[in-house]
mmCIF file of the N, C-alpha and C atoms, coordinates in Angstrom:
data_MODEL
# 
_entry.id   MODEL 
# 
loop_
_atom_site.group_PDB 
_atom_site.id 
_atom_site.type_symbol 
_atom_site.label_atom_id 
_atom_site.label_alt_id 
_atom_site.label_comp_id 
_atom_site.label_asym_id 
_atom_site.label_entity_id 
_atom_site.label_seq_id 
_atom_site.pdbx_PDB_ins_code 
_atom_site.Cartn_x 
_atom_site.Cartn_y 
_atom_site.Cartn_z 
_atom_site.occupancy 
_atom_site.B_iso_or_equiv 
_atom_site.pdbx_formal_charge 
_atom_site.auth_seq_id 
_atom_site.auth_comp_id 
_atom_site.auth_asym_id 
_atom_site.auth_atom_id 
_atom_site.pdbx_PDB_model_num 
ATOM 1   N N  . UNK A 1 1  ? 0.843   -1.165  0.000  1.00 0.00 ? 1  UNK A N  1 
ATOM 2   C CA . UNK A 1 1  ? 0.000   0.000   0.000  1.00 0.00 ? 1  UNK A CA 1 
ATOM 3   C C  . UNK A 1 1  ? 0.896   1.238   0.000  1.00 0.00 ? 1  UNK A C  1 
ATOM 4   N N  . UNK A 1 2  ? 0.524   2.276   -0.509 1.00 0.00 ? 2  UNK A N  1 
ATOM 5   C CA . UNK A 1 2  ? 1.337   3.650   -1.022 1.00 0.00 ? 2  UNK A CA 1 
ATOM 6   C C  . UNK A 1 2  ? 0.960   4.513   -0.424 1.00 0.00 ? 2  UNK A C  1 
ATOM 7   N N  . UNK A 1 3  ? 0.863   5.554   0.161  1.00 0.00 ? 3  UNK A N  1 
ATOM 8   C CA . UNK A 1 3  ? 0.418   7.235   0.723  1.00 0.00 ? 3  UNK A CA 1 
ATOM 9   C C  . UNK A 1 3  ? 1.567   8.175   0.406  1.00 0.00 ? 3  UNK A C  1 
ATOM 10  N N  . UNK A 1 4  ? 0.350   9.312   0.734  1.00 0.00 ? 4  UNK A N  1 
ATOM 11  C CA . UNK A 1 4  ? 1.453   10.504  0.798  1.00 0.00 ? 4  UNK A CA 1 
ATOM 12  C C  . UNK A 1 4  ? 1.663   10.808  2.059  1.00 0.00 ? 4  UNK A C  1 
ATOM 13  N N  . UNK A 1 5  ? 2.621   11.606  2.289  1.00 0.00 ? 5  UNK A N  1 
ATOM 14  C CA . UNK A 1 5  ? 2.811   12.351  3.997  1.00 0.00 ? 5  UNK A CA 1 
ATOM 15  C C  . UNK A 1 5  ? 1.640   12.527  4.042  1.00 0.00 ? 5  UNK A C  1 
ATOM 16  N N  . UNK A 1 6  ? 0.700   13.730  3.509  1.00 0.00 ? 6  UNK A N  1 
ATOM 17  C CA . UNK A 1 6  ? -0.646  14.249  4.026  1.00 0.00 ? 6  UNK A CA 1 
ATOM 18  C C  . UNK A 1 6  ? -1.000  13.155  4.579  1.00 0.00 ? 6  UNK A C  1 
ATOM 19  N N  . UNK A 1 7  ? -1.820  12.068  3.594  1.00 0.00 ? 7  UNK A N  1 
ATOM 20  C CA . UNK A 1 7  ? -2.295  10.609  4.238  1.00 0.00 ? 7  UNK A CA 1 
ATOM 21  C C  . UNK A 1 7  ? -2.208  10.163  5.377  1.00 0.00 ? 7  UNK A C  1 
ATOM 22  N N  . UNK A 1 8  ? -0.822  9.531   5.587  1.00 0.00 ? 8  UNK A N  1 
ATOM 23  C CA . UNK A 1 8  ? -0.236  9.209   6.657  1.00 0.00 ? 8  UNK A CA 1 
ATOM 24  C C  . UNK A 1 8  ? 0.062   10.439  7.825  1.00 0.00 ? 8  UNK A C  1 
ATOM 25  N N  . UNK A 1 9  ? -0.286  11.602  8.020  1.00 0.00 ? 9  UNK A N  1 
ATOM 26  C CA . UNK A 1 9  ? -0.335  12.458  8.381  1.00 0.00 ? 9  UNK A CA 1 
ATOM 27  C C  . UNK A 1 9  ? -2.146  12.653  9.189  1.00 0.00 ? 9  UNK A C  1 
ATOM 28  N N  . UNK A 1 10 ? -2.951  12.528  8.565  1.00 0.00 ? 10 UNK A N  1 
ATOM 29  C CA . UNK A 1 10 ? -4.163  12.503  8.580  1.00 0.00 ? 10 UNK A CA 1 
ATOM 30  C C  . UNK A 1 10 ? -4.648  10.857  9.684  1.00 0.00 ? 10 UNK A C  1 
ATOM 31  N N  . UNK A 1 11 ? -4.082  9.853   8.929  1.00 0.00 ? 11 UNK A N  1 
ATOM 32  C CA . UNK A 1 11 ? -4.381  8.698   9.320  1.00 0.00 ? 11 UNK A CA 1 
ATOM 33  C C  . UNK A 1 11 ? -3.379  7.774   10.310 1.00 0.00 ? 11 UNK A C  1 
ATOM 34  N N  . UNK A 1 12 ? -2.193  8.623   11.107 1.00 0.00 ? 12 UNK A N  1 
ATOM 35  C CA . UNK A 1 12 ? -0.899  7.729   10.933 1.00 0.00 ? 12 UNK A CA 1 
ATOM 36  C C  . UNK A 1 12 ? -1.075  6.580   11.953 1.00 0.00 ? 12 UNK A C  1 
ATOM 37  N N  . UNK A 1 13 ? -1.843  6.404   13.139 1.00 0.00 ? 13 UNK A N  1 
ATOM 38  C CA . UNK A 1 13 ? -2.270  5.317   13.937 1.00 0.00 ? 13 UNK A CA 1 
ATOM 39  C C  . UNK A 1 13 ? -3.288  4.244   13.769 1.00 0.00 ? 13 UNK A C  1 
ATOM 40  N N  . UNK A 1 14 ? -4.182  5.014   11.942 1.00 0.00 ? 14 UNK A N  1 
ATOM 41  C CA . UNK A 1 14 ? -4.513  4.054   11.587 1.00 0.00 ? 14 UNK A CA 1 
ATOM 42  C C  . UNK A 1 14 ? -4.227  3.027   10.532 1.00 0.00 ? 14 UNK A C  1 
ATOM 43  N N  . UNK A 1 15 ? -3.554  4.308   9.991  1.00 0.00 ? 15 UNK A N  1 
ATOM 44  C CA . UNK A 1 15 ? -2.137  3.407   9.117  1.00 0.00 ? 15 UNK A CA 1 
ATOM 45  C C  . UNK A 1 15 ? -1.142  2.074   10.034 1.00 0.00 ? 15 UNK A C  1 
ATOM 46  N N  . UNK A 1 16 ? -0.760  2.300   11.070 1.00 0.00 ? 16 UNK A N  1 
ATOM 47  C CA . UNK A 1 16 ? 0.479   1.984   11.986 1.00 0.00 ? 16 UNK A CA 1 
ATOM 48  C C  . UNK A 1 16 ? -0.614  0.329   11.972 1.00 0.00 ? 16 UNK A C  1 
ATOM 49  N N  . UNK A 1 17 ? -1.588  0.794   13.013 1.00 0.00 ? 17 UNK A N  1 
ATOM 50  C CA . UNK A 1 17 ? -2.085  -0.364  13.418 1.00 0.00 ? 17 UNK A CA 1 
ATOM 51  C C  . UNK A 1 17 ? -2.686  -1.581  12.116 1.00 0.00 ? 17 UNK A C  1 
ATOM 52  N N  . UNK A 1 18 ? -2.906  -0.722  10.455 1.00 0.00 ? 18 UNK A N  1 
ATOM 53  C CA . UNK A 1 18 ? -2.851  -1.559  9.776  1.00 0.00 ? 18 UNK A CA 1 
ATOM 54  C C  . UNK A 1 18 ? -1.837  -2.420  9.588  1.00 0.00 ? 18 UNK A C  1 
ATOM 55  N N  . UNK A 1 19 ? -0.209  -1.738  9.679  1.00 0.00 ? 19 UNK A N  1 
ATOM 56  C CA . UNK A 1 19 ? 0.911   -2.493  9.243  1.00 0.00 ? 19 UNK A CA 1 
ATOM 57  C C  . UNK A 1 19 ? 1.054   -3.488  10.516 1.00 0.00 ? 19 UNK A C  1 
ATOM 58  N N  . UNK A 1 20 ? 0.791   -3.446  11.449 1.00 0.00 ? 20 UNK A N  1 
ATOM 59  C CA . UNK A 1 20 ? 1.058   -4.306  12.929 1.00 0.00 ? 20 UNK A CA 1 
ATOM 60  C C  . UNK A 1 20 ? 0.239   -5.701  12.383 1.00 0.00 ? 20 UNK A C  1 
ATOM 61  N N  . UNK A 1 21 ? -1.495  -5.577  11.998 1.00 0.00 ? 21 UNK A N  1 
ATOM 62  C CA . UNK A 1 21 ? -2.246  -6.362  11.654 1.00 0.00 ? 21 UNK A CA 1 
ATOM 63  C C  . UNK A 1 21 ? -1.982  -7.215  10.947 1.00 0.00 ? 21 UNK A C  1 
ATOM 64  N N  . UNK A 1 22 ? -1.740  -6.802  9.323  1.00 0.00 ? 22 UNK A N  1 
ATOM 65  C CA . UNK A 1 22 ? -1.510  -7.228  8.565  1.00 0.00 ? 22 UNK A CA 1 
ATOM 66  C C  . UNK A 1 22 ? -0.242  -7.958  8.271  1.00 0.00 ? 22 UNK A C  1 
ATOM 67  N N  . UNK A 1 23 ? 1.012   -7.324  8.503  1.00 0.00 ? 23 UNK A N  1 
ATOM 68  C CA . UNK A 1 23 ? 2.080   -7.637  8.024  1.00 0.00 ? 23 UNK A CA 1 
ATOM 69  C C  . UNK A 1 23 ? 2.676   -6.965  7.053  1.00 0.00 ? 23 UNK A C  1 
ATOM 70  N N  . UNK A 1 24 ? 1.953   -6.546  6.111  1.00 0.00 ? 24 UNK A N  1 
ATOM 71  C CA . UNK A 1 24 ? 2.647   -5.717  5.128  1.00 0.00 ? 24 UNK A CA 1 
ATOM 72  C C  . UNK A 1 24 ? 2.726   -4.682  5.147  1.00 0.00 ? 24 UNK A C  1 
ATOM 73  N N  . UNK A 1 25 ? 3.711   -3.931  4.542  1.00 0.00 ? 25 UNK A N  1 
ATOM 74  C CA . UNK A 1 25 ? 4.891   -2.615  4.443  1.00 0.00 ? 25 UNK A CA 1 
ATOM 75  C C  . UNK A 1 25 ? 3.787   -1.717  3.882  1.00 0.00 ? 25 UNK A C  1 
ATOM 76  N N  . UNK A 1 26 ? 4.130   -0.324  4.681  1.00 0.00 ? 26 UNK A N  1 
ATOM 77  C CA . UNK A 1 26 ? 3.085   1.283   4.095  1.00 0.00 ? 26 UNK A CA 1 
ATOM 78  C C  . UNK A 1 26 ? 4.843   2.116   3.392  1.00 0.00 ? 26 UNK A C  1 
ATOM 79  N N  . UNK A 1 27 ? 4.534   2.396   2.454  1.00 0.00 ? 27 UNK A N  1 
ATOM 80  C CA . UNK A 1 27 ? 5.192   2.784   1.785  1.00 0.00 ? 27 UNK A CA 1 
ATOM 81  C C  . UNK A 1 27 ? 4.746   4.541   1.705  1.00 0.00 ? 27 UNK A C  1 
ATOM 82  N N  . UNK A 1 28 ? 5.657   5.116   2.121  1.00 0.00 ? 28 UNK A N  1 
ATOM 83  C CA . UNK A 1 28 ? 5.153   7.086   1.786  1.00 0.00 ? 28 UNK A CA 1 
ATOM 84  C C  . UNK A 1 28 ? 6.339   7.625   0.668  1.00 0.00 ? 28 UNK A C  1 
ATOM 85  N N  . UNK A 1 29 ? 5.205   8.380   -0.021 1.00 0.00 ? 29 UNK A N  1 
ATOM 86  C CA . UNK A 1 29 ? 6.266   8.746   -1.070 1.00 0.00 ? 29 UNK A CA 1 
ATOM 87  C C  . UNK A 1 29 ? 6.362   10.417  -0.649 1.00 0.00 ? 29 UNK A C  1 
ATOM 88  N N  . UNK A 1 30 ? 7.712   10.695  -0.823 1.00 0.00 ? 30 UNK A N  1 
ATOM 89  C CA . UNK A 1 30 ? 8.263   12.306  -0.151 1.00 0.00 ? 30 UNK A CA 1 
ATOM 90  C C  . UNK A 1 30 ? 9.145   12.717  -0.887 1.00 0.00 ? 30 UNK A C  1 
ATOM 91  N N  . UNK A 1 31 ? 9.320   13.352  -1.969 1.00 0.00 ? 31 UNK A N  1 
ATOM 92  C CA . UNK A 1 31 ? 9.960   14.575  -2.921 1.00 0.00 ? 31 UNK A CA 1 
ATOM 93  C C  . UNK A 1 31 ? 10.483  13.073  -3.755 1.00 0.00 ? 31 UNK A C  1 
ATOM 94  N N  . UNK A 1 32 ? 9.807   12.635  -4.147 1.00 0.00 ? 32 UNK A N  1 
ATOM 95  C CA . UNK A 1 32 ? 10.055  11.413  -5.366 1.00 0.00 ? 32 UNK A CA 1 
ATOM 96  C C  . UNK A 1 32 ? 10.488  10.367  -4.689 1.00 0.00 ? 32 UNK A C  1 
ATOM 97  N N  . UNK A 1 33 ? 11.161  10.149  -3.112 1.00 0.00 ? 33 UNK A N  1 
ATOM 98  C CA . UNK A 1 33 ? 11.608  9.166   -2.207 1.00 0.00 ? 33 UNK A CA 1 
ATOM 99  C C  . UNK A 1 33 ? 10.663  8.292   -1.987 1.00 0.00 ? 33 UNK A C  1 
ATOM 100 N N  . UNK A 1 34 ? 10.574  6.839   -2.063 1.00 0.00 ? 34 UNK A N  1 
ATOM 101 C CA . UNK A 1 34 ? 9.627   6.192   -1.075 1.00 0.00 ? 34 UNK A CA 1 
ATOM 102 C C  . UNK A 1 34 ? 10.418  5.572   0.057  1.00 0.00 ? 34 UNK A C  1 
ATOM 103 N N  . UNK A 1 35 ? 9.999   5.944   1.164  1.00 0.00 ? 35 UNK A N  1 
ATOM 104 C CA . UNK A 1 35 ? 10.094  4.966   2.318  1.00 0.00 ? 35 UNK A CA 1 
ATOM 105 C C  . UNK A 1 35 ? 9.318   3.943   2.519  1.00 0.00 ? 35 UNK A C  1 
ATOM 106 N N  . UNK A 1 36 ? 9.562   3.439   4.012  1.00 0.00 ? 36 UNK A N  1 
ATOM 107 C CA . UNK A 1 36 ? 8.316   2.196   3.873  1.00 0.00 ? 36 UNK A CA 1 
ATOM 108 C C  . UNK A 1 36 ? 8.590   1.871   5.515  1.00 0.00 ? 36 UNK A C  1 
ATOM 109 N N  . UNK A 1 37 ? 7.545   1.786   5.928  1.00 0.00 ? 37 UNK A N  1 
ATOM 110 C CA . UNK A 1 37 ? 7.235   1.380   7.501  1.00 0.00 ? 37 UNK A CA 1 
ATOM 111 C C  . UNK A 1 37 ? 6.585   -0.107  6.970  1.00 0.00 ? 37 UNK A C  1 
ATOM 112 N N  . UNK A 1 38 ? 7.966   -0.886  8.118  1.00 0.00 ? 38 UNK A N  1 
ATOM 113 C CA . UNK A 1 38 ? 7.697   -2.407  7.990  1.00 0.00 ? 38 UNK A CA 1 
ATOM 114 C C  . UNK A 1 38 ? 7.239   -2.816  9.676  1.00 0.00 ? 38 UNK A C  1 
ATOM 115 N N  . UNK A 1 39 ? 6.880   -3.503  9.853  1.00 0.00 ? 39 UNK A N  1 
ATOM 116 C CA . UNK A 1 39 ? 6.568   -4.431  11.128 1.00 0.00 ? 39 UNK A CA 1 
ATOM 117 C C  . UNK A 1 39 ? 8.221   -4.618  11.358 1.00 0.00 ? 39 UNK A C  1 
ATOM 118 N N  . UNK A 1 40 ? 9.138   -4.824  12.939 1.00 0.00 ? 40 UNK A N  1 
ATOM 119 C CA . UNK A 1 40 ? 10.018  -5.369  13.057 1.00 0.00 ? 40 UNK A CA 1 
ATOM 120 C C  . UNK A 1 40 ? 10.228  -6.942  12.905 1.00 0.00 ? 40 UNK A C  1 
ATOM 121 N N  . UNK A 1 41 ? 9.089   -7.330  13.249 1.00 0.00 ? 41 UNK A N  1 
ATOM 122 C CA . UNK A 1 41 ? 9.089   -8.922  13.743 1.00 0.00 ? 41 UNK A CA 1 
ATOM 123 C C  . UNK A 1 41 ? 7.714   -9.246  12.255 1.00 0.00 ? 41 UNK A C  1 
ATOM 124 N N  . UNK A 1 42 ? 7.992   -10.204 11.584 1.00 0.00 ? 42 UNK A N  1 
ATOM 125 C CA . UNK A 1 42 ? 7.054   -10.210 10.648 1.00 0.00 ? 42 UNK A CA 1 
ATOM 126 C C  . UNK A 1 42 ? 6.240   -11.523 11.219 1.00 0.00 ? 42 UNK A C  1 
ATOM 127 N N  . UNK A 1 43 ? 4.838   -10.704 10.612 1.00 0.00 ? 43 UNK A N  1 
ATOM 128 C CA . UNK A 1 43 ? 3.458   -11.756 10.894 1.00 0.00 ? 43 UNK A CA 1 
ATOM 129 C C  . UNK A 1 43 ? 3.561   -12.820 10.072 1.00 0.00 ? 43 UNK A C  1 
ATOM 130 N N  . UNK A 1 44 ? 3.052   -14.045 10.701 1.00 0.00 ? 44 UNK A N  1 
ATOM 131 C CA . UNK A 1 44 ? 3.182   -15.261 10.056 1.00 0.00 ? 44 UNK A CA 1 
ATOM 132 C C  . UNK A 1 44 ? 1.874   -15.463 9.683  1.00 0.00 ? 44 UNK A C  1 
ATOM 133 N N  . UNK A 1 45 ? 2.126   -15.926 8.141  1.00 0.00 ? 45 UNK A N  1 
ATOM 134 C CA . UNK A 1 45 ? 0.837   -16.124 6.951  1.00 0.00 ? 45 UNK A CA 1 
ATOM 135 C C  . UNK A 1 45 ? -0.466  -16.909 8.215  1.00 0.00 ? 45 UNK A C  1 
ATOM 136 N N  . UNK A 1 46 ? 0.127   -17.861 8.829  1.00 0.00 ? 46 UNK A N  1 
ATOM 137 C CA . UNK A 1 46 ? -0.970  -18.613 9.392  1.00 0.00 ? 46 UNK A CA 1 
ATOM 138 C C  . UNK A 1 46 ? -1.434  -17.991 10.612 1.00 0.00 ? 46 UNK A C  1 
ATOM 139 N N  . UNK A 1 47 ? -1.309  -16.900 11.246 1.00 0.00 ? 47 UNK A N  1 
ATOM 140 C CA . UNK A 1 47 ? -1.716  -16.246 12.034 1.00 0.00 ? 47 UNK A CA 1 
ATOM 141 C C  . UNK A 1 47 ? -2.318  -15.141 11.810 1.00 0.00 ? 47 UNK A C  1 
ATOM 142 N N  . UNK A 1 48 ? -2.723  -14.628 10.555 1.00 0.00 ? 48 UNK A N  1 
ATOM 143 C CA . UNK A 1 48 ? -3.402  -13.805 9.826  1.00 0.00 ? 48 UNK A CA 1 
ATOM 144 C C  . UNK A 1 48 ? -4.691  -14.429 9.486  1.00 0.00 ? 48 UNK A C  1 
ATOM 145 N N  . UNK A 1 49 ? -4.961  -15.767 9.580  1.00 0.00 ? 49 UNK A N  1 
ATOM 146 C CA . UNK A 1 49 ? -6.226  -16.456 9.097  1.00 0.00 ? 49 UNK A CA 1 
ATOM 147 C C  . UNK A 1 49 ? -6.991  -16.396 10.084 1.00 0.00 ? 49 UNK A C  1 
ATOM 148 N N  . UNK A 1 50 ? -8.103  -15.636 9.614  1.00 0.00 ? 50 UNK A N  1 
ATOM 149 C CA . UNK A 1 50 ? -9.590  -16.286 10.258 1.00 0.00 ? 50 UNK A CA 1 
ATOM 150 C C  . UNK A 1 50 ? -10.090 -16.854 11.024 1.00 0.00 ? 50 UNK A C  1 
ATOM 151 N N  . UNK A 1 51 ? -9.927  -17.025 12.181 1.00 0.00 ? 51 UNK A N  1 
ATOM 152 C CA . UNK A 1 51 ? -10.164 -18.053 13.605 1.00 0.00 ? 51 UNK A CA 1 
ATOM 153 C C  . UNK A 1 51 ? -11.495 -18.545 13.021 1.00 0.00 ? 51 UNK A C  1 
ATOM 154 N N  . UNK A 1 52 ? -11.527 -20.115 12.485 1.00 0.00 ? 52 UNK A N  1 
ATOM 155 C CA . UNK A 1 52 ? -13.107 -20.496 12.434 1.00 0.00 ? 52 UNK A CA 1 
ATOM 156 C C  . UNK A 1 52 ? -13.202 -21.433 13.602 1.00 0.00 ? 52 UNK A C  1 
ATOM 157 N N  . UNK A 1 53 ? -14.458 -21.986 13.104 1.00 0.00 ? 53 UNK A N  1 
ATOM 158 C CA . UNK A 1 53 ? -14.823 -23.177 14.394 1.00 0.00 ? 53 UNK A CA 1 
ATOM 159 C C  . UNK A 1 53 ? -15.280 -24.541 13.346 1.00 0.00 ? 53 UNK A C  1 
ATOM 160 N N  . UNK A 1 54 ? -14.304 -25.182 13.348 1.00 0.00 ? 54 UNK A N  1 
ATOM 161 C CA . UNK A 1 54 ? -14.725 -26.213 12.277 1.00 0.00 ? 54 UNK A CA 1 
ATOM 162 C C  . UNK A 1 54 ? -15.750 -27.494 12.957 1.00 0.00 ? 54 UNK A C  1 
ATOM 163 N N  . UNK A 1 55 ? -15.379 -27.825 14.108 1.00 0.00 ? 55 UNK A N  1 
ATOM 164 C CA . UNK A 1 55 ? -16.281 -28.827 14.461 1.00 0.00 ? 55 UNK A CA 1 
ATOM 165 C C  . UNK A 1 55 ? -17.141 -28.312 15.718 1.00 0.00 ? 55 UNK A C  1 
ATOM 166 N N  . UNK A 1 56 ? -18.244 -29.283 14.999 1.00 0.00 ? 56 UNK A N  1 
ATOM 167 C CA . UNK A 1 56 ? -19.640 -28.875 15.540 1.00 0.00 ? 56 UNK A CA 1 
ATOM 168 C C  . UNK A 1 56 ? -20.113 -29.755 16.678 1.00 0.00 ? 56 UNK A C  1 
ATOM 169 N N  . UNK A 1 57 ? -20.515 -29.183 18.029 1.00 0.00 ? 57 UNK A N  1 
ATOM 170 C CA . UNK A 1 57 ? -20.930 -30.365 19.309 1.00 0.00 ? 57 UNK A CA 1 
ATOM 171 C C  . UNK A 1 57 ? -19.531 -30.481 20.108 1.00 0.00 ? 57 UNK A C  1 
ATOM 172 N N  . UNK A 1 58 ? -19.726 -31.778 20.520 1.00 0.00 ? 58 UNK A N  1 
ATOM 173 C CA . UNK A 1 58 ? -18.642 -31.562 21.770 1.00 0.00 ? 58 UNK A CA 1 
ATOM 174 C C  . UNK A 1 58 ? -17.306 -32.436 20.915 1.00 0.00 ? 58 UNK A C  1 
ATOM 175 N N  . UNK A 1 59 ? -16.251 -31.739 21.210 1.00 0.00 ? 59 UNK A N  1 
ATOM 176 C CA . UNK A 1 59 ? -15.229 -32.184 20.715 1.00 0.00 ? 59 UNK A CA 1 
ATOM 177 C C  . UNK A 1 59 ? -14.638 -33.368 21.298 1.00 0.00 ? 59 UNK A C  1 
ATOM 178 N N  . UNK A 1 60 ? -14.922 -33.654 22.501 1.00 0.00 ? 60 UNK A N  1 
ATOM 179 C CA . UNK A 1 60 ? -14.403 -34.834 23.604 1.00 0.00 ? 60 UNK A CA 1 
ATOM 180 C C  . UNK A 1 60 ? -15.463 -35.985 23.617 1.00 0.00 ? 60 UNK A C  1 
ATOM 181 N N  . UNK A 1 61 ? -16.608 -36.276 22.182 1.00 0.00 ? 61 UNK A N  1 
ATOM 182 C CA . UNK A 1 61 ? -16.968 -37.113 22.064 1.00 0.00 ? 61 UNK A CA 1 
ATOM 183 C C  . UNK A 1 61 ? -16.015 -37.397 20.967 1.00 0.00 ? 61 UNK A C  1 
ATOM 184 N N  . UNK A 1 62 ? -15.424 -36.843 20.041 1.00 0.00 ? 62 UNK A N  1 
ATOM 185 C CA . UNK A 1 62 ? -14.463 -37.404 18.908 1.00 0.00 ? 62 UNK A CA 1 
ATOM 186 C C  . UNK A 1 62 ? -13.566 -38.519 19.299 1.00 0.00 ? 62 UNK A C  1 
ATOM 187 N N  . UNK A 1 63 ? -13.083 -38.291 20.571 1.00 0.00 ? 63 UNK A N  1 
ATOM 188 C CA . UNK A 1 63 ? -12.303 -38.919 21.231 1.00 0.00 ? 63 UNK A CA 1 
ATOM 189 C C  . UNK A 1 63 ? -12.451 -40.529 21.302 1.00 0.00 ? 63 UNK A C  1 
ATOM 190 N N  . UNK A 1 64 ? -14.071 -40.976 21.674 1.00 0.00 ? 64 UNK A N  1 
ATOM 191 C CA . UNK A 1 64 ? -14.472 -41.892 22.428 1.00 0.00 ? 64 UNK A CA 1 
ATOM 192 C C  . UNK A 1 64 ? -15.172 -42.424 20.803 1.00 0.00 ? 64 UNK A C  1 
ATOM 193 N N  . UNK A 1 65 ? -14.900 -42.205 19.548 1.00 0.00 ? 65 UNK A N  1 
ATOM 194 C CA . UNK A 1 65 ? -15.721 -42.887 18.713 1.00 0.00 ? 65 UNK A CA 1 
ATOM 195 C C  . UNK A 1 65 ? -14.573 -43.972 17.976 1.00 0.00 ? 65 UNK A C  1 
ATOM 196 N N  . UNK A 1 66 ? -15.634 -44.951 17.619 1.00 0.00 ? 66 UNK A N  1 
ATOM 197 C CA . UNK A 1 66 ? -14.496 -46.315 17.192 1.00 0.00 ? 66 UNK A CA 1 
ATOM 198 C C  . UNK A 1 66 ? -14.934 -46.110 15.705 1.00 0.00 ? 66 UNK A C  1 
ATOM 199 N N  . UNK A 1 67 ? -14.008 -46.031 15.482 1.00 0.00 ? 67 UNK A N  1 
ATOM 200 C CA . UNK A 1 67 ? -13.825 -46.212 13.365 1.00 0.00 ? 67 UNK A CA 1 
ATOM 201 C C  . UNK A 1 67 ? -13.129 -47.627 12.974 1.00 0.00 ? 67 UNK A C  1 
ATOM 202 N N  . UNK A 1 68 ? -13.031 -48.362 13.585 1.00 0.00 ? 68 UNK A N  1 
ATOM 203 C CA . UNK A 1 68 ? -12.653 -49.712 13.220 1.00 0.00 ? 68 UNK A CA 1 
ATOM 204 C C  . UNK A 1 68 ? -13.197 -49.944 12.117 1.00 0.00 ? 68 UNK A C  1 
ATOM 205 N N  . UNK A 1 69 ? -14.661 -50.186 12.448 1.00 0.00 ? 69 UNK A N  1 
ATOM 206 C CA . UNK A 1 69 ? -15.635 -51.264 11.212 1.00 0.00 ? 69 UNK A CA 1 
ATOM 207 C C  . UNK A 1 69 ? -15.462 -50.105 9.985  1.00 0.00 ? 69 UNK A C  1 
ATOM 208 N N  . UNK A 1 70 ? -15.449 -48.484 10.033 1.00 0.00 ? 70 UNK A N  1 
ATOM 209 C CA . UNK A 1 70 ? -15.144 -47.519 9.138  1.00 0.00 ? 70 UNK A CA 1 
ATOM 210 C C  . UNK A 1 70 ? -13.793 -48.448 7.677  1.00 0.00 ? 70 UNK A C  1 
ATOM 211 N N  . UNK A 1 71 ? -12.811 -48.838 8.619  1.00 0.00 ? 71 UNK A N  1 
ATOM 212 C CA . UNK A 1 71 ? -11.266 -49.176 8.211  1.00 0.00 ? 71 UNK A CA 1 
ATOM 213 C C  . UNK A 1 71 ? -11.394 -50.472 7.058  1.00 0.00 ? 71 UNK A C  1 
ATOM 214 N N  . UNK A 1 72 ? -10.815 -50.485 5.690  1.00 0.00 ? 72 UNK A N  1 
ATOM 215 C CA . UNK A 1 72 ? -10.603 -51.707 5.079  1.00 0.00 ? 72 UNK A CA 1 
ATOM 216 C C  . UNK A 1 72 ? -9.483  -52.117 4.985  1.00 0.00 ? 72 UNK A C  1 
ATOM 217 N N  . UNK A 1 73 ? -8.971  -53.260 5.100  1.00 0.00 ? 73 UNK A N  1 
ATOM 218 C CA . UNK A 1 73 ? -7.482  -53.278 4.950  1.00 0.00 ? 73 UNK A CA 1 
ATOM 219 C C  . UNK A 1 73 ? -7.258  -53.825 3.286  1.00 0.00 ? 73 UNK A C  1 
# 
């Protein structure tokens, strides 16, 4: 993502807290210069995903079910 000073000037904590979120670099462009505000410590792809809830009911009956007769050899 790109801004100008004004931008980032206008928005800069909501800029900041995008780059913390996300992971990726805000880039400001200043008398033809771009800089770029990076995260120090970079976010990992799989910690950016979506917290779902994949299974449904109690999870500690999964435990106690027999899939034997399920199995063919």
């Amino acid at each position: 993502m790109s801004v100008t000073v004004s931008k980032l000037r206008q928005n800069i904590y909501q800029l900041l807290d995008q780059v913390i979120e996300t992971g990726q670099p805000l880039e400001i462009e200043r008398h033809g210069t771009k800089l770029r505000i990076v995260p120090s410590e970079p976010v990992s792809r799989l910690a950016r995903l979506p917290k779902r809830k994949c299974i449904k009911g109690d999870p500690e009956k999964l435990v106690s079910i027999d899939w034997s007769s399920e199995w063919k050899s």
